[in-house]
TORPA-4810 file (N, C-alpha, C, O; in nm, 3 decimals):
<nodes>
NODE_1_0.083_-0.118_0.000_0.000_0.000_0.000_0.088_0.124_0.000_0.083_0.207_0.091_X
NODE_2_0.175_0.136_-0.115_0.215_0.252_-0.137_0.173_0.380_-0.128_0.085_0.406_-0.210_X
NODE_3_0.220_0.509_-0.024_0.126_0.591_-0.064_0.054_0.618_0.031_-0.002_0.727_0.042_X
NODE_4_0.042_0.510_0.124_-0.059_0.504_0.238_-0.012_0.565_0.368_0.078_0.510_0.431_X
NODE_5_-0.074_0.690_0.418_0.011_0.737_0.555_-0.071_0.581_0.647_-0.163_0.503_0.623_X
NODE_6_0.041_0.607_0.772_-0.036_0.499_0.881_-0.069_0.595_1.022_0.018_0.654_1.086_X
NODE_7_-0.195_0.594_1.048_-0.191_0.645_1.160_-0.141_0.680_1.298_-0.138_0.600_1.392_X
NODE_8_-0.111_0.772_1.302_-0.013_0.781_1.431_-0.088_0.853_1.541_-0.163_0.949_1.523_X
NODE_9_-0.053_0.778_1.692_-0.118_0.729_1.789_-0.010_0.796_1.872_0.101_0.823_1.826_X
NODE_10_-0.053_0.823_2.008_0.034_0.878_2.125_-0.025_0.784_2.235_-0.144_0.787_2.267_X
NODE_11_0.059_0.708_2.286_0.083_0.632_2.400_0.138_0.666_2.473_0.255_0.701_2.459_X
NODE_12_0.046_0.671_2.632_0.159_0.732_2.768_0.172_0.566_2.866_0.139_0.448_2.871_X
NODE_13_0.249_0.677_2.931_0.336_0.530_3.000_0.235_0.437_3.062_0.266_0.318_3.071_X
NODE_14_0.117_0.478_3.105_0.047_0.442_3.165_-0.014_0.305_3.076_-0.029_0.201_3.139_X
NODE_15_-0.043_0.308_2.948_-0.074_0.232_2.861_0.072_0.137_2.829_0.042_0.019_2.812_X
NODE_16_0.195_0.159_2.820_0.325_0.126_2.819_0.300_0.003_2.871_0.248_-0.094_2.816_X
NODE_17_0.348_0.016_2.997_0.371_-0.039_3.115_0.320_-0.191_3.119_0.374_-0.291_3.167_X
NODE_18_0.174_-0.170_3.040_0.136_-0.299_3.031_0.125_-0.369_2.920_0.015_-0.413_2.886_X
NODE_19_0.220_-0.387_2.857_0.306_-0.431_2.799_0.364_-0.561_2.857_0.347_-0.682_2.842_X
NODE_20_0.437_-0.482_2.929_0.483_-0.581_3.035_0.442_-0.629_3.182_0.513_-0.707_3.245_X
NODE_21_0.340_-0.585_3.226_0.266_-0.636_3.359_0.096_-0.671_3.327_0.041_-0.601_3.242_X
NODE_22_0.042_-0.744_3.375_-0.073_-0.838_3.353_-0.155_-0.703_3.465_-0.144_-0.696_3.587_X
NODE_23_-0.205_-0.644_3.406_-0.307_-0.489_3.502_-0.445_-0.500_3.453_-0.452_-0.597_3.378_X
NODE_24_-0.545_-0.445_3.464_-0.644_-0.406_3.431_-0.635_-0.327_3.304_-0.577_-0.220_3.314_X
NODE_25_-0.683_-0.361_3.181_-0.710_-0.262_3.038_-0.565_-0.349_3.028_-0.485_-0.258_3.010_X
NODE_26_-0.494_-0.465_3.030_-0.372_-0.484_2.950_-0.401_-0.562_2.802_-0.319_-0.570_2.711_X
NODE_27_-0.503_-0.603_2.801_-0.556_-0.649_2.678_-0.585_-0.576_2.555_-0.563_-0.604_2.438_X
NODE_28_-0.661_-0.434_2.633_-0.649_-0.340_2.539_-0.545_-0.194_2.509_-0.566_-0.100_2.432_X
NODE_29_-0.426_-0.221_2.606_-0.280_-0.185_2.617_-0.205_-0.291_2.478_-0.150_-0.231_2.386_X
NODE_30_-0.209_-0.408_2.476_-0.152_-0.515_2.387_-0.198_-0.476_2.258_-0.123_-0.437_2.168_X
NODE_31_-0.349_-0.489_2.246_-0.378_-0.472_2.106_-0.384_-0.387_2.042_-0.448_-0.394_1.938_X
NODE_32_-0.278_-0.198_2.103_-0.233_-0.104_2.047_-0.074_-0.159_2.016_-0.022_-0.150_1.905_X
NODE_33_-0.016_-0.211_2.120_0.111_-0.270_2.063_0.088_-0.316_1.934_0.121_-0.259_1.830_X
NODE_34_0.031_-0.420_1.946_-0.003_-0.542_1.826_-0.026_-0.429_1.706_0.068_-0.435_1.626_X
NODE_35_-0.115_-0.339_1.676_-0.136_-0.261_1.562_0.006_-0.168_1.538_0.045_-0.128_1.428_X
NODE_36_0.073_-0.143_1.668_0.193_-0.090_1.690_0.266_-0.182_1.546_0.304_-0.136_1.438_X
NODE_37_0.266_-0.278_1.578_0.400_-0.411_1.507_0.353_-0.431_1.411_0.427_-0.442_1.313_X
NODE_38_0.232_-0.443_1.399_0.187_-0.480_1.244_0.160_-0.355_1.141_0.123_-0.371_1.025_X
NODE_39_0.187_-0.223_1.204_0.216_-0.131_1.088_0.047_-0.079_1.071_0.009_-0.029_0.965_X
NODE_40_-0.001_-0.088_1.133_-0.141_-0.042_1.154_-0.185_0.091_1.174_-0.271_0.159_1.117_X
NODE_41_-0.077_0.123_1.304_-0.043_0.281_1.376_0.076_0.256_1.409_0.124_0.145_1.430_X
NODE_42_0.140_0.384_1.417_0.236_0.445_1.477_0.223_0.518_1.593_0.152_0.618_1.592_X
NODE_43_0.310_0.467_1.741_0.298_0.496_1.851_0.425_0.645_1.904_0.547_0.643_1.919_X
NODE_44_0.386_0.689_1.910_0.449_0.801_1.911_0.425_0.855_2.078_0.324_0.858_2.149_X
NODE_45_0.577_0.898_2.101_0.568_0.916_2.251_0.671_1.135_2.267_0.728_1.212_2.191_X
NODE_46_0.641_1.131_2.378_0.746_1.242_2.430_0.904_1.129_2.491_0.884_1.014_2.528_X
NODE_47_1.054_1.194_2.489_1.125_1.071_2.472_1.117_1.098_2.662_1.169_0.992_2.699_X
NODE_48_1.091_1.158_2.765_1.036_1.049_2.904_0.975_0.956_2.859_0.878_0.981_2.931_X
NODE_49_0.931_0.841_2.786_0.798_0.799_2.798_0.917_0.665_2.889_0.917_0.636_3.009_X
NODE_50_1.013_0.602_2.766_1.094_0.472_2.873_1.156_0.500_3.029_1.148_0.424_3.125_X
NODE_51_1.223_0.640_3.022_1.202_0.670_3.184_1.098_0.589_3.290_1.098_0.520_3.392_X
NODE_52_1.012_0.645_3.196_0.860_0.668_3.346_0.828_0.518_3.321_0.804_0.453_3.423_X
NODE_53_0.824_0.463_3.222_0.825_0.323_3.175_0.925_0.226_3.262_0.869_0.133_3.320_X
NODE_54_1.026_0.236_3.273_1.089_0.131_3.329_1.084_0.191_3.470_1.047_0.110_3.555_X
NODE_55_1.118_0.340_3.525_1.124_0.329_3.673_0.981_0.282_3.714_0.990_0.212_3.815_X
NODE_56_0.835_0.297_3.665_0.733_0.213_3.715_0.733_0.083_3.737_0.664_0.026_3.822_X
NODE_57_0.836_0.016_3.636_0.837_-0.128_3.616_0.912_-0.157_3.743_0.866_-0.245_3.816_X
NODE_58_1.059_-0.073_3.793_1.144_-0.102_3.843_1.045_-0.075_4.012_1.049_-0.152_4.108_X
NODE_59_0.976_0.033_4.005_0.921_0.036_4.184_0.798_-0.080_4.219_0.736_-0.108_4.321_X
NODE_60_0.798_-0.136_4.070_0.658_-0.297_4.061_0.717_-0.381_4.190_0.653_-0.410_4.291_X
NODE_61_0.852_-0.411_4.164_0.867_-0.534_4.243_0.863_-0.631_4.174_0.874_-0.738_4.233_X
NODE_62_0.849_-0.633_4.052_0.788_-0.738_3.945_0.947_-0.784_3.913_0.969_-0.905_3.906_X
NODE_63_1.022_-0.718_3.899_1.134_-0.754_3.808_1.296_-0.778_3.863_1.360_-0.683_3.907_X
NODE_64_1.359_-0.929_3.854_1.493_-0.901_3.894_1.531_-0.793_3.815_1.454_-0.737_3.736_X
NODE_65_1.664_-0.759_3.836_1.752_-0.689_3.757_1.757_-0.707_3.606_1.715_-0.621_3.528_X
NODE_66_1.803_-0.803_3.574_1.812_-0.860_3.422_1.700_-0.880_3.393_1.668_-0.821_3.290_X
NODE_67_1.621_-0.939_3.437_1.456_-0.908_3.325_1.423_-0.767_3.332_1.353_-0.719_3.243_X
NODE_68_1.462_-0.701_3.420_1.447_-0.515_3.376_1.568_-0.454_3.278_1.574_-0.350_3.212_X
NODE_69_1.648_-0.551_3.294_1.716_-0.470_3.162_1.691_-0.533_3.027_1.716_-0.460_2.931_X
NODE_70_1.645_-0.658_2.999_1.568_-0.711_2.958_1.451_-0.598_2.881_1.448_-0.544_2.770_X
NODE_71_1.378_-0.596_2.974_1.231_-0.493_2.939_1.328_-0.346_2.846_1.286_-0.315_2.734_X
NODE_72_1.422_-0.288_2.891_1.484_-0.187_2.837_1.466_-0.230_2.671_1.383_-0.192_2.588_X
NODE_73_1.602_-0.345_2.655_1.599_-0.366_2.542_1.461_-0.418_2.458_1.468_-0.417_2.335_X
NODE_74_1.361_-0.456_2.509_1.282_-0.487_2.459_1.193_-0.361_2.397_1.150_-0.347_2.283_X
NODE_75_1.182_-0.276_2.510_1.116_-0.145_2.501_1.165_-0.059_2.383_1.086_-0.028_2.294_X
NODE_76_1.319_-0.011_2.380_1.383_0.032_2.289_1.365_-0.036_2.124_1.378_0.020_2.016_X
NODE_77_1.329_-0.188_2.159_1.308_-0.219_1.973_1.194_-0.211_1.937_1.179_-0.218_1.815_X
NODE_78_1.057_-0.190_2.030_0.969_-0.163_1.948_0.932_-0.010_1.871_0.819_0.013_1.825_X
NODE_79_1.065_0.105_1.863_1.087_0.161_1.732_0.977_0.244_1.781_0.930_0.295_1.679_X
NODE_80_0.889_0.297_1.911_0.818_0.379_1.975_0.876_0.555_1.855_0.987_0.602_1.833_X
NODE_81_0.813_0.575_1.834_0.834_0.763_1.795_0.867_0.875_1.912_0.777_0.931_1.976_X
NODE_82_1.001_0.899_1.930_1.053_0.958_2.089_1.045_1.120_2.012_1.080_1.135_1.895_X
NODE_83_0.991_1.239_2.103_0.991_1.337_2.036_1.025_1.420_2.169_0.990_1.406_2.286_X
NODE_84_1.103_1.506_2.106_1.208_1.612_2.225_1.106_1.723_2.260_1.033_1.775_2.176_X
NODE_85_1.107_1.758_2.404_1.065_1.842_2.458_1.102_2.004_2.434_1.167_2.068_2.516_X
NODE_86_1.055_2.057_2.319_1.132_2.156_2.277_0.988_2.241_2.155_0.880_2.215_2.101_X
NODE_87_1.082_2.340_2.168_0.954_2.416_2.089_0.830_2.456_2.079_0.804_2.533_2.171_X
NODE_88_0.747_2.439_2.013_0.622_2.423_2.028_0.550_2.355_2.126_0.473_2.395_2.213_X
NODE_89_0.610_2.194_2.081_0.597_2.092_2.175_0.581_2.175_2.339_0.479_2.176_2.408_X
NODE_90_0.712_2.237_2.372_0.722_2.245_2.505_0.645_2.323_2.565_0.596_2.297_2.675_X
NODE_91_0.618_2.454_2.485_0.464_2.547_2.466_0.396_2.495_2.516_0.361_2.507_2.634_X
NODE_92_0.349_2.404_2.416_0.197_2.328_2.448_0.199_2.283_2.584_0.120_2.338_2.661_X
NODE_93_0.284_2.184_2.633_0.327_2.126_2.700_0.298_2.199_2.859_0.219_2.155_2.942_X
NODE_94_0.388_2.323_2.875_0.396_2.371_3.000_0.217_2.509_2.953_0.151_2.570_3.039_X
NODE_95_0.208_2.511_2.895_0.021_2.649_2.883_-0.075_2.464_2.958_-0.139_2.469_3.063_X
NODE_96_-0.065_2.366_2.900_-0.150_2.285_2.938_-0.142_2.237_3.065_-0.246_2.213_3.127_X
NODE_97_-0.016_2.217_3.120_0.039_2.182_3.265_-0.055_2.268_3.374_-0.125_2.229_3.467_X
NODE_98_-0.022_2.420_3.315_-0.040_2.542_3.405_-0.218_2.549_3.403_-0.295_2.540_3.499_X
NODE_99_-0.246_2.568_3.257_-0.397_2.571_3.298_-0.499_2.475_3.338_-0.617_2.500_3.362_X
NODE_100_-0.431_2.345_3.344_-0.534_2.224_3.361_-0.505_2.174_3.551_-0.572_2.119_3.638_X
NODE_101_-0.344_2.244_3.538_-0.266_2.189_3.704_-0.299_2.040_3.689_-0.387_1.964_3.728_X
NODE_102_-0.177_2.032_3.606_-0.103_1.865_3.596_0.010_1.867_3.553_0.038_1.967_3.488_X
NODE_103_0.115_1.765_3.569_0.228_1.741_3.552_0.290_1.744_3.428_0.266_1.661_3.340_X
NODE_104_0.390_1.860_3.412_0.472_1.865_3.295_0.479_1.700_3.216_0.459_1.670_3.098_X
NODE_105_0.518_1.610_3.340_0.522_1.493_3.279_0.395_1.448_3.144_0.421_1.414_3.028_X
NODE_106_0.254_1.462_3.213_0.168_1.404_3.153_0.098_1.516_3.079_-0.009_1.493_3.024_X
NODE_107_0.151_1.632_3.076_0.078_1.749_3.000_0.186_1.734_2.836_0.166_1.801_2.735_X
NODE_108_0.301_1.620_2.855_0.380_1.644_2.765_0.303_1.520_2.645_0.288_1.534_2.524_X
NODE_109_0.270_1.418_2.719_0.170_1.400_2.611_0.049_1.407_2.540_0.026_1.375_2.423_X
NODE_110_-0.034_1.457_2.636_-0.139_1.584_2.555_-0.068_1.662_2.492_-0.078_1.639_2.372_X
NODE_111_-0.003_1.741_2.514_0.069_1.860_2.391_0.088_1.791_2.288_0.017_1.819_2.191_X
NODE_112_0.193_1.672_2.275_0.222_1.597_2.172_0.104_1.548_2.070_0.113_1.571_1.950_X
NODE_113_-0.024_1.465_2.136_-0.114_1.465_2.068_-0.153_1.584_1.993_-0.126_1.591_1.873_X
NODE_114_-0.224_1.697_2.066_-0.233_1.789_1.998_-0.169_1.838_1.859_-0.211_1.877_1.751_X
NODE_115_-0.039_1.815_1.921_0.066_1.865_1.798_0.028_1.809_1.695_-0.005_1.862_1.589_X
NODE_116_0.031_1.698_1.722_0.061_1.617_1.588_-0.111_1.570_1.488_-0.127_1.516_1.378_X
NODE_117_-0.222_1.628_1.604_-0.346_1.619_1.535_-0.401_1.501_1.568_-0.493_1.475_1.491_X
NODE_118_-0.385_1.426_1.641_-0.409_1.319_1.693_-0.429_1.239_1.787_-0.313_1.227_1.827_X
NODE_119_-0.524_1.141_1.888_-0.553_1.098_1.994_-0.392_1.064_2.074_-0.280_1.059_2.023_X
NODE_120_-0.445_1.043_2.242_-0.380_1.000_2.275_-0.439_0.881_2.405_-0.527_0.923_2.479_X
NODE_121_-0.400_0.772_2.422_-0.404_0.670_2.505_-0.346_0.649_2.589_-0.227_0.619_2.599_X
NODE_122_-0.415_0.659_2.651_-0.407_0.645_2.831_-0.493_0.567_2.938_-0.614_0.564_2.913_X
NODE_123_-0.454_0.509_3.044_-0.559_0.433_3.136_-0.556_0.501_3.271_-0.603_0.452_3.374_X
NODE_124_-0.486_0.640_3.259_-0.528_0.750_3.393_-0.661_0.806_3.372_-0.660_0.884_3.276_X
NODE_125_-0.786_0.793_3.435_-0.866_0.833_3.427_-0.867_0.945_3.494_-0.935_1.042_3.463_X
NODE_126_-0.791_0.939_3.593_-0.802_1.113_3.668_-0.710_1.207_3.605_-0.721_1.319_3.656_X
NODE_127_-0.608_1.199_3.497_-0.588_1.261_3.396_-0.718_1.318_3.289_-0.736_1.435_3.255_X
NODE_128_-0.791_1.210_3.252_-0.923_1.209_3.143_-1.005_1.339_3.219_-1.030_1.442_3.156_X
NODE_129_-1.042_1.323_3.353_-1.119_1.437_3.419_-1.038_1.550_3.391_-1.075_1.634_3.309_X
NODE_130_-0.928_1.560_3.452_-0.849_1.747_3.473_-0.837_1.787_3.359_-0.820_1.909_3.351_X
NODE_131_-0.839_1.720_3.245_-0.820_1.781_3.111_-0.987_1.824_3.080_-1.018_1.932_3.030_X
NODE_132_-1.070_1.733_3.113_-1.232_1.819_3.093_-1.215_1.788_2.938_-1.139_1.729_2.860_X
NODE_133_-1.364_1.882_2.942_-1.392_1.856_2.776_-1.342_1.919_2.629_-1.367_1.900_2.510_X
NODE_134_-1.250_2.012_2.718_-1.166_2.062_2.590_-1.052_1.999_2.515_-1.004_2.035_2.408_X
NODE_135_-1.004_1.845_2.629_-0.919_1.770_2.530_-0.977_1.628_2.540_-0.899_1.532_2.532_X
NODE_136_-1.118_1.608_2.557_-1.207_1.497_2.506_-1.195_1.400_2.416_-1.235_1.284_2.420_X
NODE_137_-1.120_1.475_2.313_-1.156_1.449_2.196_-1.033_1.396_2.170_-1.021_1.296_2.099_X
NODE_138_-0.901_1.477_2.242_-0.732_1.430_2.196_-0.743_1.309_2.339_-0.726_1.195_2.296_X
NODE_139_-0.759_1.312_2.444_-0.691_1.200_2.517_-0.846_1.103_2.527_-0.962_1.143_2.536_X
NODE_140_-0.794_0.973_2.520_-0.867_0.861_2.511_-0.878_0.722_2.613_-0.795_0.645_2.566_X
NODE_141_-0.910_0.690_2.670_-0.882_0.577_2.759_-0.880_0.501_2.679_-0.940_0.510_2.572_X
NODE_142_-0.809_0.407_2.716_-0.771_0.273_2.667_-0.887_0.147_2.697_-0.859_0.032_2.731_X
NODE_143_-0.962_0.177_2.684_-1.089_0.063_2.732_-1.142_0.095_2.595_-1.184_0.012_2.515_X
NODE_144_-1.136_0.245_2.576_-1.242_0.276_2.424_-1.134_0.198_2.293_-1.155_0.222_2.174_X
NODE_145_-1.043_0.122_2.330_-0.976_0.052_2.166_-1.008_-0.027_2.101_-0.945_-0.053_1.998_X
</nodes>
C-alpha cells in the first residue's frame, strides 16, 4: 500500500507499562502494541515515555535486575516515535500543565497529541477528568480501543 500514511497514535506510560505487567485494560494496552507491530499505527511518545516506563516497572517489584534490563531492550526495539521536549511541543506542554494543574510529565503528552493532530491513550482516568472537555476528543482511555 504505497502511498498510504499509517496512523499515528500517542501512547503514555500508563498504557506502556502494560506491555509488560498483567493490570487491568492490559488487553487493550496489547492490542495497540499489536497494531503498533503490524504497521497499523504508529505509537508516538514524548522521549520520558521509557524513563517513566521502566522506573514504574522497576518500583513494581515485578522484576529481577536482568529481566528489567531485559524490558529496556525490549522497550527500545519496538521503534516507539521519541519526540524532544522543545519548541512548540514544550509550549503546548507547560500552557497545558499550568492551565489544567497537571504534571509537565503528563501534559507532555497531551501537547504531543495535539501537535501532531491526533488521539492519545491512556488508562489514567483522573488525567481524562483534569483535562475536561476541551481535550475529550485528543486523550482517550484505553478501554475505548
Amino acid at each position: 500500500m504505497e502511498g498510504t500514511q499509517v496512523l499515528k497514535v500517542v501512547g503514555d506510560a500508563s498504557v506502556i507499562v502494560k506491555w509488560f505487567v498483567e493490570e487491568e485494560y492490559t488487553d487493550k494496552a496489547l492490542k495497540l502494541r499489536d497494531m503498533h507491530v503490524n504497521g497499523e499505527v504508529t505509537i508516538a511518545a514524548p522521549e520520558l515515555l521509557p524513563f517513566e516506563v521502566l522506573n514504574a516497572l522497576r518500583h513494581s517489584n515485578l522484576f529481577e535486575k536482568d529481566e528489567l534490563v531485559n524490558v529496556a531492550v525490549s522497550l527500545s526495539s519496538y521503534g516507539i516515535e521519541l519526540h524532544s521536549l522543545r519548541g512548540r511541543l514544550a509550549e503546548e506542554a507547560v500552557k497545558i500543565a499550568v492551565e489544567k494543574d497537571i504534571t509537565i510529565y503528563d501534559s507532555s503528552y497531551v501537547a504531543l497529541a495535539a501537535t501532531l493532530n491526533t488521539r492519545l491513550y491512556t488508562s489514567d482516568r483522573k488525567l481524562i477528568e483534569k483535562l475536561g472537555q476541551e481535550y475529550k476528543e485528543v486523550t482517550i482511555h484505553v478501554s475505548r480501543l
